[in-house]
C-alpha positions, 0 to 999 in steps of 0.5 A: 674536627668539624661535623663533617668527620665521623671520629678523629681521623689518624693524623701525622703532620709530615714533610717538616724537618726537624719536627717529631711526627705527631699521630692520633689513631682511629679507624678511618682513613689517614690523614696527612697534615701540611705544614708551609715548611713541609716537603712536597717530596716528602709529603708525596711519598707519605701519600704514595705509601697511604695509597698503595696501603688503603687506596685513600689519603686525606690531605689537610692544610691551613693557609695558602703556603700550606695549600700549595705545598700540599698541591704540589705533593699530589702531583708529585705522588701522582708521578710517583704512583703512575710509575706502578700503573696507579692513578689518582685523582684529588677531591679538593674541600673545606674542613673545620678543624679546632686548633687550640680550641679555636676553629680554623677553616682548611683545605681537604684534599681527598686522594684516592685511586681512579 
């Protein structure tokens, strides 16, 4: 993870078929990790659950594929939400993350309530 973090965030990769959902606690917000072959229904309902719950999600994606797959979940969970009376908005910004202790630049979307 990058300076711009205060600790490791709680992560889970979401949205991907077949694939063991990987998480790692800590006391900040939850962030959700976007594959190009995850969901975007699937990743908008783990956004939608994290908003209704904390009122913050942090989305993390690497590569255009993934980027979109993520864009297009915070419409879908912005639909979902405004179903109940909530809305969002998206926080969009890049992030250093160390992938096999290599660094990668990412998108951060920051989803929170208005």
């Amino acid at each position: 993870m990058s300076s711009n973090t205060q600790s490791a965030p709680l992560a889970r990769a979401v949205g991907e078929t077949g694939s063991e959902t990987a998480l790692e606690h800590s006391h900040s917000a939850e962030v959700l990790k976007v594959s190009t072959r995850s969901r975007p229904s699937a990743v908008a309902g783990a956004i939608a659950g994290v908003i209704r719950d904390s009122g913050q999600a942090e989305v993390q994606s690497i590569g255009a594929g993934a980027t979109n797959q993520a864009i297009k979940a915070v419409a879908i969970a912005r639909s979902y939400l405004s179903e109940e009376g909530i809305d969002i908005v998206c926080v969009p910004s890049f992030i250093d993350v160390a992938i096999d202790d290599e660094e990668r630049t990412a998108i951060r979307l920051l989803v929170e309530r208005r």
